[in-house]
Structures are given as C-alpha cells and as structure tokens.
ZAVO-633593 format. One record per residue: z, x, y of N, C-alpha, C in turn; residue in three letters. Coordinates in nm, 3 decimals, decimal comma. Layout:
% ZAVO-633593
       n_w       n_u       n_v      ca_w      ca_u      ca_v       c_w       c_u       c_v     r
         Z         X         Y         Z         X         Y         Z         X         Y   ALA
...
END
This chain:
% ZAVO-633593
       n_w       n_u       n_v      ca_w      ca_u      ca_v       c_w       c_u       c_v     r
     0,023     0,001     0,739    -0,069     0,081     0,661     0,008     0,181     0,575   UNK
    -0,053     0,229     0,479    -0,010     0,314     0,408     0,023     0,464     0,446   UNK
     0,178     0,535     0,423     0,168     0,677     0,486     0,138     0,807     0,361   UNK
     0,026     0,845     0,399     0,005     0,940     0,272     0,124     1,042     0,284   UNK
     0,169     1,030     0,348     0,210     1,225     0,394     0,346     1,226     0,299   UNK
     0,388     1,116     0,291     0,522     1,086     0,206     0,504     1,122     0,027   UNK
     0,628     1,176    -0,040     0,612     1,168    -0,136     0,687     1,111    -0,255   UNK
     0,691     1,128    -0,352     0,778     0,977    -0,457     0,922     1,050    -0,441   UNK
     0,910     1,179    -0,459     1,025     1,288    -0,534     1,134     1,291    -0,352   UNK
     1,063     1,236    -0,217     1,110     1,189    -0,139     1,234     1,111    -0,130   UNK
     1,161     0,990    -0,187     1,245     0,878    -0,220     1,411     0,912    -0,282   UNK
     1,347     0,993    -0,399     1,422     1,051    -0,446     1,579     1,081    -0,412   UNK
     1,594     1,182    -0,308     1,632     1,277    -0,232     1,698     1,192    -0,091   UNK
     1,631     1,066    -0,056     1,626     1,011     0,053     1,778     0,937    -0,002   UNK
     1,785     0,872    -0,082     1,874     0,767    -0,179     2,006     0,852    -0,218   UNK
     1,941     0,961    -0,256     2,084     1,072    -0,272     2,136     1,082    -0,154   UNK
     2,114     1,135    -0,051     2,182     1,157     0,061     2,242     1,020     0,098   UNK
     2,180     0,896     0,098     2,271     0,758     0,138     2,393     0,741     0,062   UNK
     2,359     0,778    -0,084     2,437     0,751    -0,173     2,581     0,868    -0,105   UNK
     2,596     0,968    -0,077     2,629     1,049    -0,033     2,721     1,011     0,113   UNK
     2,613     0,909     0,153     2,663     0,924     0,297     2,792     0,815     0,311   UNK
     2,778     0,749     0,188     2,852     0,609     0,172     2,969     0,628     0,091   UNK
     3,007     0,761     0,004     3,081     0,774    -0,054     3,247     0,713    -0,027   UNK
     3,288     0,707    -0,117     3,373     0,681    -0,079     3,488     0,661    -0,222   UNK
     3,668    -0,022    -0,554     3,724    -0,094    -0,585     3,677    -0,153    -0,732   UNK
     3,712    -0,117    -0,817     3,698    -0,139    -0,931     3,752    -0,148    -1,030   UNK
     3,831    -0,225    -1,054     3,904    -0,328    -1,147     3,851    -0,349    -1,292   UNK
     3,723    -0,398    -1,267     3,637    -0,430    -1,401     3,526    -0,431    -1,323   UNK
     3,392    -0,348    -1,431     3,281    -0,405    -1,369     3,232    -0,489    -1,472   UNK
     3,080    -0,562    -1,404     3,041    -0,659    -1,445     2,898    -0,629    -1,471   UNK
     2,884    -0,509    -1,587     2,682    -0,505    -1,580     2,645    -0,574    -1,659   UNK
     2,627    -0,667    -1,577     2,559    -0,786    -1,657     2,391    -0,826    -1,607   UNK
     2,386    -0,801    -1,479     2,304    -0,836    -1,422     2,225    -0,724    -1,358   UNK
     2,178    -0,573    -1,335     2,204    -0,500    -1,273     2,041    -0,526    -1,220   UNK
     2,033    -0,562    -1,120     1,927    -0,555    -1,031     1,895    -0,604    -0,864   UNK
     1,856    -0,521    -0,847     1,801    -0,576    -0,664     1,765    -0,640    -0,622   UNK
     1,768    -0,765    -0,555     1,675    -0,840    -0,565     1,551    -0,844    -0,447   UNK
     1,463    -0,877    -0,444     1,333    -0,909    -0,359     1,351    -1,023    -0,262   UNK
     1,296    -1,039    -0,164     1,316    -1,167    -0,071     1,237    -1,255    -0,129   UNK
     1,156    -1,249    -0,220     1,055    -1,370    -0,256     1,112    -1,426    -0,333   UNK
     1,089    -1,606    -0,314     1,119    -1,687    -0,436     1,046    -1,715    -0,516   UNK
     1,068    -1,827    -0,683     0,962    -1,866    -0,748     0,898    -1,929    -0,701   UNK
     0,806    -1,959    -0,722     0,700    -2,099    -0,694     0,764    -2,198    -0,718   UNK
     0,716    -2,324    -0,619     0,783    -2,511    -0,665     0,714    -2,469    -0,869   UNK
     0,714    -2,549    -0,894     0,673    -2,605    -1,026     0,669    -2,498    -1,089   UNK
     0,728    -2,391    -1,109     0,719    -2,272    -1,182     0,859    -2,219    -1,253   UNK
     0,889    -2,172    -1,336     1,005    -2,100    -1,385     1,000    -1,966    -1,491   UNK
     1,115    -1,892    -1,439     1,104    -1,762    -1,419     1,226    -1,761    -1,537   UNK
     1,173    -1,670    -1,672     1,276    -1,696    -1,755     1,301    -1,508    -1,810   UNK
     1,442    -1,451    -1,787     1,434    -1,321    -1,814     1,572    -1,330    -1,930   UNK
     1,500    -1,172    -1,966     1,637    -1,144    -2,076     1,685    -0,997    -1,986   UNK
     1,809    -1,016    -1,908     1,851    -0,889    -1,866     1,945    -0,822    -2,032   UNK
     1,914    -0,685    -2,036     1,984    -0,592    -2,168     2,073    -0,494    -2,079   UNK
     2,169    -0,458    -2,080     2,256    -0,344    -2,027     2,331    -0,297    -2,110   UNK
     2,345    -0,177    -2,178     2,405    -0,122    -2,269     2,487     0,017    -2,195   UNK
     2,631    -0,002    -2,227     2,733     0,095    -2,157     2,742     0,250    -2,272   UNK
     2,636     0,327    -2,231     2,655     0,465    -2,318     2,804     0,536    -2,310   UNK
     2,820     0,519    -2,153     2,960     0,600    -2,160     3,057     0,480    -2,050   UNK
     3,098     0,420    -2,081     3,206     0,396    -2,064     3,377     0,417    -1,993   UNK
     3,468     0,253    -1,965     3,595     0,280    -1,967     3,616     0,308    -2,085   UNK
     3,699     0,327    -2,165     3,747     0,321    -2,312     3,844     0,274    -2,340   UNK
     3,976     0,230    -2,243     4,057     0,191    -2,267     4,106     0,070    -2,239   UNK
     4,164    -0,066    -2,271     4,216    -0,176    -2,240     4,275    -0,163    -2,133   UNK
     4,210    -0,210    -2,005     4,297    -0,237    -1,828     4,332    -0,382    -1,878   UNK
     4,471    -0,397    -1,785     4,525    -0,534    -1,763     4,468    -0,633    -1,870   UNK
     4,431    -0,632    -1,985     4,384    -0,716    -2,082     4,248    -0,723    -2,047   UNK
     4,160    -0,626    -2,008     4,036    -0,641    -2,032     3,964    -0,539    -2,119   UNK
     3,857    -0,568    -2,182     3,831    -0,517    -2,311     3,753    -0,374    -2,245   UNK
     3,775    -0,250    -2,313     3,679    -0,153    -2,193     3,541    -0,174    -2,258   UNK
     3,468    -0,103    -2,159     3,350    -0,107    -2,121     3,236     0,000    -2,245   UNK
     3,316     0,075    -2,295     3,190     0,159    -2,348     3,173     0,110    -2,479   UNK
     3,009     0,141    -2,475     2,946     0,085    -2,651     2,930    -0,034    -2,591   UNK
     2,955    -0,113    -2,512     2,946    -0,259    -2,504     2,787    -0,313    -2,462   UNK
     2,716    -0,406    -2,509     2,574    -0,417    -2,494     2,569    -0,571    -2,461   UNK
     2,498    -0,545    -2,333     2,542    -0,659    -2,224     2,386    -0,763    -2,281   UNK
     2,385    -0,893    -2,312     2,247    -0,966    -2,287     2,285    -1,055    -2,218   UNK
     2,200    -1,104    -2,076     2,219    -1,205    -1,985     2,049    -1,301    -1,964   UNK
     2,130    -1,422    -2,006     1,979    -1,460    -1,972     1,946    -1,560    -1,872   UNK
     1,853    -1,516    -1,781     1,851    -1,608    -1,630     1,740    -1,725    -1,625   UNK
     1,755    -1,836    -1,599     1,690    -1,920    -1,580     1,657    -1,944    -1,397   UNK
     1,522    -1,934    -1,375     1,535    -1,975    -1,238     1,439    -2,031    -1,228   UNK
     1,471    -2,146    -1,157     1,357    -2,283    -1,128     1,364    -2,324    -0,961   UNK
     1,185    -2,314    -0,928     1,132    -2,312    -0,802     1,146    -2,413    -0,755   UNK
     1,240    -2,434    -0,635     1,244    -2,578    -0,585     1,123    -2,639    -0,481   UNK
     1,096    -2,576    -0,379     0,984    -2,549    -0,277     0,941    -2,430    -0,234   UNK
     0,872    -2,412    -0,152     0,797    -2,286    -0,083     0,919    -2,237    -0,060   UNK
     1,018    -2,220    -0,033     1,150    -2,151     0,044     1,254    -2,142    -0,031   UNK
     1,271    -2,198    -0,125     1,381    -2,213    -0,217     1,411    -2,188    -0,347   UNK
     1,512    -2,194    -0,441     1,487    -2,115    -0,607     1,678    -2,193    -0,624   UNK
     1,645    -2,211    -0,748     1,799    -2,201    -0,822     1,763    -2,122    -0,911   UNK
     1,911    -2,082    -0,956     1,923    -1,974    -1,114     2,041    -1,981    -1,151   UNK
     1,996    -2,002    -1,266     2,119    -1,983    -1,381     2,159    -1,849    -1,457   UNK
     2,302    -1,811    -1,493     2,294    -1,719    -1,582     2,421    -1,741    -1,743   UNK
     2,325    -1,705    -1,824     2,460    -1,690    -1,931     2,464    -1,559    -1,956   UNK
     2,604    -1,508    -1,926     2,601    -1,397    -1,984     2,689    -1,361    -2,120   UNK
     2,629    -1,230    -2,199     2,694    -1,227    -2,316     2,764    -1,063    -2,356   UNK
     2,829    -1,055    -2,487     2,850    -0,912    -2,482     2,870    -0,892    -2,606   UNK
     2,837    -0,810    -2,668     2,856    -0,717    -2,815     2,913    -0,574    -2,833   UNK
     3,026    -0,565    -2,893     3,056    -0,462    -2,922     3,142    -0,432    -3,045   UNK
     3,175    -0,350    -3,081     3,262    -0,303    -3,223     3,376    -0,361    -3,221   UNK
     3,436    -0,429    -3,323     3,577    -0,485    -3,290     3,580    -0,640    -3,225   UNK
     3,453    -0,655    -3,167     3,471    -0,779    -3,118     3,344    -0,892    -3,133   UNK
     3,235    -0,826    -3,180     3,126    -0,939    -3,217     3,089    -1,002    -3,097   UNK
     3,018    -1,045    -3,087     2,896    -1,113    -3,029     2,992    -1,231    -2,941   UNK
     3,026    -1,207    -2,814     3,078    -1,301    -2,770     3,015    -1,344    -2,618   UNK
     3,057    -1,494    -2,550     3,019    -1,597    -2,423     3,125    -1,506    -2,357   UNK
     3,081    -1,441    -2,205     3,134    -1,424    -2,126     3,170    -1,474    -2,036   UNK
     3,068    -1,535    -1,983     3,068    -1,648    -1,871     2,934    -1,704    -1,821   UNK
     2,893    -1,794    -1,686     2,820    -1,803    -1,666     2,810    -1,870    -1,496   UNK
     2,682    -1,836    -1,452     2,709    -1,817    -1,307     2,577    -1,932    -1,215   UNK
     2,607    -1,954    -1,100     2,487    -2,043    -1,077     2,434    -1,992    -0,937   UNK
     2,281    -1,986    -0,861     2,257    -1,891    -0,802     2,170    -1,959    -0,666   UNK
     2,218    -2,060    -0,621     2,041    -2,113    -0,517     2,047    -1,964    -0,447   UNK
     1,897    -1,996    -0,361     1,879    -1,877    -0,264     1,770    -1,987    -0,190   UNK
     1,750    -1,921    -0,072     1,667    -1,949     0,061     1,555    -1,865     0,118   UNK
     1,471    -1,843     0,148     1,389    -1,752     0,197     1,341    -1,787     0,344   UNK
     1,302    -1,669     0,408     1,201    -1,767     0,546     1,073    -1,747     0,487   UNK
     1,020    -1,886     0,508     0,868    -1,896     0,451     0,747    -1,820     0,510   UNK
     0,678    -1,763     0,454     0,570    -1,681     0,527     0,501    -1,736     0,653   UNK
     0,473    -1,929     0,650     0,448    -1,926     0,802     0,532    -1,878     0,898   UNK
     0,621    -1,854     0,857     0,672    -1,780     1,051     0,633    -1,613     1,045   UNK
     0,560    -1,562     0,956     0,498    -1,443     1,033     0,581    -1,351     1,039   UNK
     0,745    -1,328     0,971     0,823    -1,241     1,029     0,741    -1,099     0,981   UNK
     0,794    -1,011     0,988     0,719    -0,875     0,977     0,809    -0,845     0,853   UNK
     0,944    -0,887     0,761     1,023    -0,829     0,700     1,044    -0,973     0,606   UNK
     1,036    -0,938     0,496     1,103    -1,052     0,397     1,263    -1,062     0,385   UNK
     1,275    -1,204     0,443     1,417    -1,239     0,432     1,452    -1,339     0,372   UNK
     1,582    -1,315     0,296     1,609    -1,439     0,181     1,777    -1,442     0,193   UNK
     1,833    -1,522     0,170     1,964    -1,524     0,146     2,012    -1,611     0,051   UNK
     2,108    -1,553    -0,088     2,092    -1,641    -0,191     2,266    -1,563    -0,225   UNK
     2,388    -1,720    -0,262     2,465    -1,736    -0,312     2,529    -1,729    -0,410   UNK
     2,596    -1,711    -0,506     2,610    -1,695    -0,634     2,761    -1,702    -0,680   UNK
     2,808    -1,829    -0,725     2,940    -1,845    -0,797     2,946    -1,916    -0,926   UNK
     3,063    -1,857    -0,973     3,051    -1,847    -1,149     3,200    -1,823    -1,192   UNK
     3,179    -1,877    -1,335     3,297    -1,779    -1,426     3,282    -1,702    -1,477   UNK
     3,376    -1,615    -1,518     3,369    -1,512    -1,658     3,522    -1,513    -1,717   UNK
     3,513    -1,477    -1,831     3,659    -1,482    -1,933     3,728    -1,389    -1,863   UNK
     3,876    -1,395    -1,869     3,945    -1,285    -1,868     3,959    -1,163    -1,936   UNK
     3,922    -1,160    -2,022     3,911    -1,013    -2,078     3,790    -0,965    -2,081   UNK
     3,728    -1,073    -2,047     3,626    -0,906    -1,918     3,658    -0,893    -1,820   UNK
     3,660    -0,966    -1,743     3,697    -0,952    -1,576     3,842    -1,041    -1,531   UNK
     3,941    -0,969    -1,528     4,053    -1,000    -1,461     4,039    -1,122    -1,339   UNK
     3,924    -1,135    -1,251     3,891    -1,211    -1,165     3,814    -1,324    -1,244   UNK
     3,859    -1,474    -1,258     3,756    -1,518    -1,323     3,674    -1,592    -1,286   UNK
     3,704    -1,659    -1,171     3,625    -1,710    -1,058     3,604    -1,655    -0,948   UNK
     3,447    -1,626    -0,929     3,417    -1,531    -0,830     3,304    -1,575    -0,724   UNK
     3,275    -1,555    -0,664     3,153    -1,611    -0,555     3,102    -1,481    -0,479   UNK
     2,964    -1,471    -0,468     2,928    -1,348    -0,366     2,804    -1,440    -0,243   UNK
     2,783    -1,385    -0,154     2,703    -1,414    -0,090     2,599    -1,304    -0,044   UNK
     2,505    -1,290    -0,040     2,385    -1,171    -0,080     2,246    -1,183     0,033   UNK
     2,278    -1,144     0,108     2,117    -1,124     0,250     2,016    -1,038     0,150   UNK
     1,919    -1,074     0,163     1,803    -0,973     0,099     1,732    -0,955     0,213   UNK
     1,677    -0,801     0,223     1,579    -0,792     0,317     1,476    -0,717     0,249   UNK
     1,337    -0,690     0,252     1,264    -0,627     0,167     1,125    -0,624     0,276   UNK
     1,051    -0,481     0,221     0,937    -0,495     0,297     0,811    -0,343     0,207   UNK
     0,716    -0,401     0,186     0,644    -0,295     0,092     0,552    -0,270     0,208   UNK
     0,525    -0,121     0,258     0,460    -0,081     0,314     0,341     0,009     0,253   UNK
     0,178    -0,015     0,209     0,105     0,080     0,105     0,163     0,078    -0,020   UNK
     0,155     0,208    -0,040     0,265     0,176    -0,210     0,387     0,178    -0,233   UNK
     0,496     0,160    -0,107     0,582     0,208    -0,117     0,713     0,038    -0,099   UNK
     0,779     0,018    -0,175     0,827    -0,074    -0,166     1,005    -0,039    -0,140   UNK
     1,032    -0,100    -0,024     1,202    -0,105     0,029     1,251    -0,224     0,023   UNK
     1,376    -0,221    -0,063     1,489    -0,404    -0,044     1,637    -0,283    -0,022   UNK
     1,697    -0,421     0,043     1,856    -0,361     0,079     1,885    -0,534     0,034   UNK
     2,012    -0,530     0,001     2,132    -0,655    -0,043     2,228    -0,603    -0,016   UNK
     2,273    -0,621     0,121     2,422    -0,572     0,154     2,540    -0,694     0,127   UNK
     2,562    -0,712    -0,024     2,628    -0,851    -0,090     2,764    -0,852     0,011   UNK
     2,801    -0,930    -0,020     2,977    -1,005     0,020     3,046    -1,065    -0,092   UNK
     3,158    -0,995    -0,162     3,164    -1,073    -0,281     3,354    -1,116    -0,239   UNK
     3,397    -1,208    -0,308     3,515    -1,316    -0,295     3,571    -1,357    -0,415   UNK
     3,704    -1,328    -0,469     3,725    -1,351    -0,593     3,839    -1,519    -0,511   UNK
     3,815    -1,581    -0,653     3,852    -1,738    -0,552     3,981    -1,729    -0,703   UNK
     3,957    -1,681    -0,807     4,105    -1,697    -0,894     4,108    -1,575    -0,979   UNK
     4,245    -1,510    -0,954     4,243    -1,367    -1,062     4,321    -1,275    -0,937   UNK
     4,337    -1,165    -0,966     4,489    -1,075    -0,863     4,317    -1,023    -0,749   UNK
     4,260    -1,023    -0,774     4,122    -1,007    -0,653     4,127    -1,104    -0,551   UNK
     4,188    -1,215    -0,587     4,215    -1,304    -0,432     4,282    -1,214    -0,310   UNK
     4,398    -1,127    -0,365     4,415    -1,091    -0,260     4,392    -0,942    -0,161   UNK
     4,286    -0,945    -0,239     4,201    -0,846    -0,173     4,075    -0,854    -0,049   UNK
     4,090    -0,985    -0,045     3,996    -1,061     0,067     3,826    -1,042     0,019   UNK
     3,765    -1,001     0,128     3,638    -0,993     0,085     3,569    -0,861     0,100   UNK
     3,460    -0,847    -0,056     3,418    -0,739    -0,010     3,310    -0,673    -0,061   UNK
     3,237    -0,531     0,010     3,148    -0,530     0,016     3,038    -0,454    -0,088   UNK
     2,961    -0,497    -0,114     2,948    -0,477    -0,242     2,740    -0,424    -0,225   UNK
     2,677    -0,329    -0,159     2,563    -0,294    -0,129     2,468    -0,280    -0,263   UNK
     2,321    -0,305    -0,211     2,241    -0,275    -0,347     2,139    -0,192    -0,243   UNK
     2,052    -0,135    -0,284     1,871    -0,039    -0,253     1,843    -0,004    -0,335   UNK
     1,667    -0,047    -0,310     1,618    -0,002    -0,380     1,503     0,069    -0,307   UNK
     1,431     0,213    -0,362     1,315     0,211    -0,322     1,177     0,256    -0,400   UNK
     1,084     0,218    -0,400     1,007     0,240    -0,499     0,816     0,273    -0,487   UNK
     0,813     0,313    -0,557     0,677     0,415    -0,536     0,570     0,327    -0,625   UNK
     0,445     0,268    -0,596     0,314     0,228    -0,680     0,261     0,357    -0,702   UNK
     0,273     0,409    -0,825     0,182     0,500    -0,889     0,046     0,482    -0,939   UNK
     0,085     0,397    -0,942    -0,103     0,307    -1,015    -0,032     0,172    -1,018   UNK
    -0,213     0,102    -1,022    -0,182    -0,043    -0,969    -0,082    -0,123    -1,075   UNK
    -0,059    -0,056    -1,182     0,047    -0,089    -1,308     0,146    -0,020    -1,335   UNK
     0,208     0,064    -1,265     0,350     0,188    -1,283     0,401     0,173    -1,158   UNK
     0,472     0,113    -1,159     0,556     0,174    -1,046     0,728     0,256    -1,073   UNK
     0,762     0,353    -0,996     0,876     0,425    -0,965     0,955     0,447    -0,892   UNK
     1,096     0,479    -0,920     1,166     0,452    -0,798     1,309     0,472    -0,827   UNK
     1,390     0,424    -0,706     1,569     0,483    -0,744     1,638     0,359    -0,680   UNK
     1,735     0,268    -0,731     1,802     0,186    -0,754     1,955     0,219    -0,700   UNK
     2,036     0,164    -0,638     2,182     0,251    -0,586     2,246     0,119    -0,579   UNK
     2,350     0,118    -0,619     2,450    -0,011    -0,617     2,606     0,053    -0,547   UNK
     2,688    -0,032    -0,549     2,811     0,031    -0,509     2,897    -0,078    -0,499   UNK
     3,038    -0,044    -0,475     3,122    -0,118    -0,456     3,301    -0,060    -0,370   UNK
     3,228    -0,077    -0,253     3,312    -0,008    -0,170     3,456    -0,084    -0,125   UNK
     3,483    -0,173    -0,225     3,657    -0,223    -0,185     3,644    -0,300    -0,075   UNK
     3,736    -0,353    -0,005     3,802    -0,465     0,058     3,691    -0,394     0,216   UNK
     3,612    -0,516     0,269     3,570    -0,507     0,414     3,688    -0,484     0,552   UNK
     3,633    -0,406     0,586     3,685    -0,311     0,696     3,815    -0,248     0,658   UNK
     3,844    -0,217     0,508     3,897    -0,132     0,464     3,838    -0,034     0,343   UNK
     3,782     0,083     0,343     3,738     0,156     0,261     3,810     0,205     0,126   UNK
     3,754     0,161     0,030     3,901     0,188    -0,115     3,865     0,312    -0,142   UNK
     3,942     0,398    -0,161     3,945     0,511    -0,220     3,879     0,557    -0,306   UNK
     3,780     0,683    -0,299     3,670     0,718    -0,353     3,671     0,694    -0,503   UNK
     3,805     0,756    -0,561     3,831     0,680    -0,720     3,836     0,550    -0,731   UNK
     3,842     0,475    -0,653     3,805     0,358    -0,673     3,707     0,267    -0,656   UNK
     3,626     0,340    -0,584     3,467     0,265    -0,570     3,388     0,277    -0,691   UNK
     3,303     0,176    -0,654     3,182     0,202    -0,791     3,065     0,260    -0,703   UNK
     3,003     0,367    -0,823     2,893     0,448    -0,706     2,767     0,437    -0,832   UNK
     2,694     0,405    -0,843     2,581     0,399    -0,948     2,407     0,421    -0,913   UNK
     2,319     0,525    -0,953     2,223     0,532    -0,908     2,147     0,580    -1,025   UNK
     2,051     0,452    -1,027     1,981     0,424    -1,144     1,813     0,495    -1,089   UNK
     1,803     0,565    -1,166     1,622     0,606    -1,225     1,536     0,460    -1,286   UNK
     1,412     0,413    -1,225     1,378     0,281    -1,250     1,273     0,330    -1,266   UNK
     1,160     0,225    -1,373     1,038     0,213    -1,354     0,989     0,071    -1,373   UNK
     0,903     0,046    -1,337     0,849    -0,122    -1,303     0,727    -0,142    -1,380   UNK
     0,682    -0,237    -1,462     0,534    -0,198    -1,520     0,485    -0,384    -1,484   UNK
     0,408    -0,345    -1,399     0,299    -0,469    -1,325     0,181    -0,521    -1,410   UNK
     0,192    -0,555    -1,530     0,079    -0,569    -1,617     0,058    -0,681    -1,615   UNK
     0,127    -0,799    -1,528    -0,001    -0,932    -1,507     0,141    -0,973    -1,418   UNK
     0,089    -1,085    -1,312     0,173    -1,142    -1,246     0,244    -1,258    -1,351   UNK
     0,222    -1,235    -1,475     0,307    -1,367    -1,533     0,417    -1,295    -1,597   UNK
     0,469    -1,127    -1,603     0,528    -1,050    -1,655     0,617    -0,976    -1,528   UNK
     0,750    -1,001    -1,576     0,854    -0,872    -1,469     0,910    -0,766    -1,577   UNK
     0,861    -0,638    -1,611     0,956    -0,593    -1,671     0,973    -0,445    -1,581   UNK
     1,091    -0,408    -1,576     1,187    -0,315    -1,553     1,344    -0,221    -1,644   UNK
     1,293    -0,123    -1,656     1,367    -0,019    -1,718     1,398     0,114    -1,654   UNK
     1,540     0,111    -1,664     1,596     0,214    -1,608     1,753     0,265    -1,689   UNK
     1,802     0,405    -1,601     1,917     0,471    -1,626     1,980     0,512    -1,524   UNK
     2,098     0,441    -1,558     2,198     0,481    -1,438     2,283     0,621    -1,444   UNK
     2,385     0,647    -1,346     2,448     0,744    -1,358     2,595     0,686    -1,232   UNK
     2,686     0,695    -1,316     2,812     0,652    -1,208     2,881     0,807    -1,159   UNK
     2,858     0,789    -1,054     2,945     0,900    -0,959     3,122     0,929    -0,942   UNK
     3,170     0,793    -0,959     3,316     0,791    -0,982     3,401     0,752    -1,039   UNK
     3,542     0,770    -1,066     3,631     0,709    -1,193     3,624     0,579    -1,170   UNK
     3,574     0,483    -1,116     3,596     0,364    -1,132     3,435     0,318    -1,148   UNK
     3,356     0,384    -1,202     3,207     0,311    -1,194     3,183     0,415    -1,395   UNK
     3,134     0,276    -1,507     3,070     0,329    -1,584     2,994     0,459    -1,558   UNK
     3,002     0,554    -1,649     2,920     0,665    -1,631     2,791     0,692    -1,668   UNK
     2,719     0,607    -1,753     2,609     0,601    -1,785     2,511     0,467    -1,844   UNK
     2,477     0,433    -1,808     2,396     0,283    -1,843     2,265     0,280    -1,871   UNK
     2,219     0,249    -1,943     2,086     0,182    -1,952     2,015     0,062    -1,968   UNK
     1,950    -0,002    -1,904     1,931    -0,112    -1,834     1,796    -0,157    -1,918   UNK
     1,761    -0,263    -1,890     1,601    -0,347    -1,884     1,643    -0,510    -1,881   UNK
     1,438    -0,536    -1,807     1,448    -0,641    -1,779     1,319    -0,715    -1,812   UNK
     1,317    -0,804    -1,893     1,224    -0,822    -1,929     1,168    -0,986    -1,872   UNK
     1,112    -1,056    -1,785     1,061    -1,196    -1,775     0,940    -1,254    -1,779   UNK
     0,959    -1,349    -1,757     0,856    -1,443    -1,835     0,791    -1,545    -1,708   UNK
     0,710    -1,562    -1,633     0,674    -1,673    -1,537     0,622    -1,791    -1,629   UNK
     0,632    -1,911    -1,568     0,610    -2,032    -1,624     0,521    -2,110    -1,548   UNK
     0,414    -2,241    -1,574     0,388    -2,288    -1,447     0,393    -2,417    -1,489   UNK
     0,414    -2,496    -1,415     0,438    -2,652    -1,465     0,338    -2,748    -1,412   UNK
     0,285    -2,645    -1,300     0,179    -2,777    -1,184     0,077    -2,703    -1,104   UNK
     0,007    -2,793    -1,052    -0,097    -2,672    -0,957    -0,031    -2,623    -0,874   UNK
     0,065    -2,653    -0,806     0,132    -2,581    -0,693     0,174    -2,488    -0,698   UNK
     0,187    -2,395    -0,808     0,298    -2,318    -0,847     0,124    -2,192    -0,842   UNK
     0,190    -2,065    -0,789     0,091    -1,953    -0,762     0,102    -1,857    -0,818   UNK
     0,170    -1,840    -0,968     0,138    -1,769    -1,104     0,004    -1,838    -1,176   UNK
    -0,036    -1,710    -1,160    -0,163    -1,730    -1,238    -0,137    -1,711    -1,425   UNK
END
C-alpha cells in the first residue's frame, strides 16, 4: 500500500546520503546510454524504439591516451529492442557522437538480451537480469571490447517507484583487461506526482576493480535530477541533469530519452 507519511524532497536526501556512503575508475566514460533500467521486459510481438540524447556541458577537455575528451560532445544512441516472449527482450544499440573538430561520427555498437522472472511466480520484487557486449572505437574508449552483466531489481510501492542495477562490467580488449572486473552500481528512485509527472533522483557510479576500491579521484560519482512524463503507455520519455562529484566523472550532463512502443500482434500488451 501506499505510505503517505513519506515525502518526494525525501527521496531526495535519502540518495545523497548513499551517494555519500559509497564514496569513494575512470579511464573514459561512456554517456551514451545513461539510464536505469526496470525489471520489465517488452512484450513478444512488440518493439521498443528510443533515441537516447546526452550532451557533456562540462566536461574532460583534454586528449587521455588518444581519446577524444568529453566536453561539448553530444551523445545520440539509438536502441532497438525486440520482445522475444513473456520473459525475454533483445536490444540493440548504435551509438554516435558530435562535436567541434570532429563531426558527426559511429562510435560503436552494443547487443543486449535480458531475462526476467515472469509474473506467474508471484515474486513480491521484479527481477530481471540482462547482459550486454559490444564495441566502441578507440578514441572514445581506450577499452574497445567490453561486456557487463547487470541484475535489475525494482519494486513500485503507491507512488513511489525503487530499481537498483548493481552492474559487473569486464573489458575483454584494451589496458582494462587487466583490471579484472568491476563494479559499476545504478538507483533510482522516484515519486508519481500525478498520474502523468513523475520525479525523482538517478545515481550511477563506478567504483574500480571488485574487492578493490579505486581511489576517490578515480571513481565516477554522478547524480542526476530526473523527470518521467507517462502520457500514454505507447510513450517513454525521460529528462534529466546530472552532476559528477569527482575528477574522474563528467561534471555536468544533460540527458533525455525519448521512445516509441510498437505492436506487431495481439499478444503484445501496448495498447
């Protein structure tokens, strides 16, 4: 049931202190994609078509190890994801990048199944677990073959909606091989303001090599201001602003997400 007693500006405050509590590997980042994901998949016969936008206000600025820096750079990624059954999803991504000096260029591109447990088993918590390996050029990312593996857990209680993605990410070619594996957290939590607004705070990170903590300048710490607008189940859009906490995390971002549901058959439960 729903807890009145709670409030949005909560949430708030709640996310700061985690963010806080976690303080603490970043080479190159990769905002290409910047979002949380949900335990739910598409529908069989349905496809889910988005344009992720990420634009780097403030920025690296300078050329690391031959990669191009980060600020001014305006990220478009566009995801294809097609519903295999009640439990299942693939996704595609191309991602792209624009900036001064370098024009409109293919970064790479990544491929994504995921799994869910299907609502007949009744669990009390949405659980999904979904894979993701890909390339990207070297002069964006020093690592160019990469693989993560990603648990979703999620659960909306009244108006209040919670996901955690405590990722695992693995660089398989690039000087990140020998850094083993590592851990790479997402949360989100978020407030229904009306049955069409929702609000909320977004936290990503990237805490260096598992069961070794990288040095606070070297983590990525990012906690994005989000809002969600629910204006038909055949529409996902999301817009937000980040803020990076440390020398190794962009300092300012702004994000959106705009998709599209598809339906191909009766089976598919977009209306």
């Amino acid at each position: 049931m729903r807890s009145r007693g709670l409030r949005p500006l909560c949430v708030v405050a709640c996310l700061g202190v985690f963010a806080a509590l976690f303080v603490g590997r970043a080479e190159a980042q990769g905002n290409y994609e910047i979002q949380v994901y949900g335990a739910e998949t598409i529908a069989p016969k349905s496809t889910m078509l988005e344009l992720h936008s990420n634009f780097t206000a403030k920025g690296q600025r300078e050329v690391v190890d031959g990669v191009y820096p980060t600020n001014r750079q305006l990220h478009e990624t566009i995801e294809i994801t097609q519903g295999i059954n009640e439990w299942s999803e693939v996704g595609f991504y191309i991602f792209t990048s624009e900036q001064n000096g370098h024009g409109v260029q293919w970064v790479g591109s990544h491929i994504r199944p995921r799994v869910r447990v299907p609502e007949s088993w009744h669990w009390p918590l949405g659980v999904s677990l979904s894979t993701e390996v890909g390339y990207q050029r070297a002069v964006y990312s020093p690592d160019t073959w990469t693989w993560e593996i990603r648990p979703i857990v999620d659960k909306a209680v009244g108006r209040w909606y919670f996901a955690v993605n405590p990722a695992l990410e693995r660089t398989w070619h690039g000087p990140g091989v020998a850094d083993g594996v590592a851990f790479a957290p997402a949360a989100k939590v978020g407030y229904d303001f009306t049955r069409k607004i929702s609000g909320g705070v977004e936290y990503y990170a990237d805490y260096g090599r598992l069961g070794r903590v990288a040095a606070l300048h070297e983590q990525q710490q990012q906690l994005f201001v989000v809002t969600d607008l629910n204006v038909s189940p055949k529409w996902e859009i999301n817009v937000g602003v980040g803020m990076g906490a440390t020398a190794g995390t962009d300092h300012l971002i702004v994000k959106g997400i705009v998709g599209r549901h598809f339906s191909w058959g009766k089976q598919s439960q977009v209306d």
